[in-house]
N, C-alpha and C positions, 0 to 999 in steps of 0.2 A: 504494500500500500504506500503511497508517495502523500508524504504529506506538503500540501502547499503551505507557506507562511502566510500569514497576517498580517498586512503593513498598518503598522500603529501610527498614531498622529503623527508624530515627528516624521514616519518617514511618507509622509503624503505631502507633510509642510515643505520638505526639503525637495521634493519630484516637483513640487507648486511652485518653490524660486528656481529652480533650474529651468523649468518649462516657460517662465517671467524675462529670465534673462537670456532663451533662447529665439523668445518673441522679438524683445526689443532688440536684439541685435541686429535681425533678420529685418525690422521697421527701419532702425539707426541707417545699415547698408541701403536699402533701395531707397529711402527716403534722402538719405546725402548725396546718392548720385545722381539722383534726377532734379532734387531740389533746394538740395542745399542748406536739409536741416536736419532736425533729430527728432526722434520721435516725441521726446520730450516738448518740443519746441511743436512738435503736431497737435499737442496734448493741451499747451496753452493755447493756442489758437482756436482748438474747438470749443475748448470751456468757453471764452470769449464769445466765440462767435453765436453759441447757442442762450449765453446768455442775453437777458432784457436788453436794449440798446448797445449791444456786442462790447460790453465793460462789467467789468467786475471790482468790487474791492480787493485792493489787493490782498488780505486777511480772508475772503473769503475763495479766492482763486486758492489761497494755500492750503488753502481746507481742502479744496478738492483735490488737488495735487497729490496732495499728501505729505505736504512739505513745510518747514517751518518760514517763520515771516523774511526770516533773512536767506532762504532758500529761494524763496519766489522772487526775491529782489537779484539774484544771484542769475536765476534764468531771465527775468523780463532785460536785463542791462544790453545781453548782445541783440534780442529781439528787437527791440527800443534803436539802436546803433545802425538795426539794418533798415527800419521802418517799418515793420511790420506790426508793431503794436507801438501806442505811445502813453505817456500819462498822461491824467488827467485832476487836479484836484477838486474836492470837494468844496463850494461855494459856501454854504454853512457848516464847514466843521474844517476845519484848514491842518486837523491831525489825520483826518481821512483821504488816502489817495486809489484813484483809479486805473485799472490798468484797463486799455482801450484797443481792441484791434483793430486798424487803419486800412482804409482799403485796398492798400498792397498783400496786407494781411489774409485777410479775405482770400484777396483773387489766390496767393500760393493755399490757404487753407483748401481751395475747391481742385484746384489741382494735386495738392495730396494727396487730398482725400481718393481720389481717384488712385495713386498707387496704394494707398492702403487697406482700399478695398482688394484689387488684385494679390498683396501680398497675406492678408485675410483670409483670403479666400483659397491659395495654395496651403495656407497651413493649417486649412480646417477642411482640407479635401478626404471626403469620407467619413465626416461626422454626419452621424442623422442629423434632421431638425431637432429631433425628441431628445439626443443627447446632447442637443447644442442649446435648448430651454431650459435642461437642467443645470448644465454646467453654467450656465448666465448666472440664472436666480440664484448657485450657491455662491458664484462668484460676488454677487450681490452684499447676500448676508455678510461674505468675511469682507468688504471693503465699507461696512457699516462701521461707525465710530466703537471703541472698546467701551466697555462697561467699567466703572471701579472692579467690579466683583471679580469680573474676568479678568484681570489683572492680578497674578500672583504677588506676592508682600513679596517687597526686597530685603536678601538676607544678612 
């Protein structure tokens, strides 16, 4: 009888950043050689663009990033440099600043998107629908904000 193993948390978590950092490489490549960016920099762009007046707080773009406030300043600087997004301040609160995607922006965000849908689309060649709704939705749940609880105490 051949026993198969059981991959425990850890080792799904660890298959999950390998298979993260096998995506972005694969975005990073075709996206710098056609466009000249990273997928990072794909990633600002669509938050922007999909957000209310294609502007966000900066505070709230790094929320979605997943990046701290001096992170998101760290990516907007070379985006800003090339024109692709610009800032913007806040008229009533002059501590609040906007990051704005400009319509250079734009125009590369729609052509991106177009390689990233073809590079999507080769590396999800032969997934059902049915196992590509599910891997969405859990992907969903674990890019929800932590919990205290679920937060182990530091030792």
């Amino acid at each position: 009888m051949v026993t198969i193993p059981t991959l425990s948390s850890t080792d799904f978590c660890l298959r999950l950043a390998r298979a993260h950092a096998a995506f972005v490489r694969r975005f990073d490549v075709a996206l710098g050689n056609h466009h000249g960016i990273s997928f990072g920099d794909f990633q600002v762009l669509n938050h922007l663009a999909r957000a209310e007046g294609g502007r966000l707080r900066r505070v709230d773009l790094a929320e979605r990033l997943g990046l701290s406030a001096s992170g998101v300043t760290r990516t907007l600087l070379p985006l800003e440099k090339i024109g692709l997004v610009t800032r913007q301040p806040d008229p009533s609160d002059a501590r609040v600043g906007f990051a704005v995607v400009t319509a250079v922006g734009a125009e590369m965000l729609v052509n991106a998107t177009v390689t990233v849908d073809l590079v999507s689309g080769d590396l999800l060649r032969g997934v059902a629908a049915d196992q590509l709704d599910t891997m969405t939705a859990l992907l969903a749940r674990f890019g929800a904000p932590a919990t205290p609880a679920a937060v182990p105490p530091s030792r």
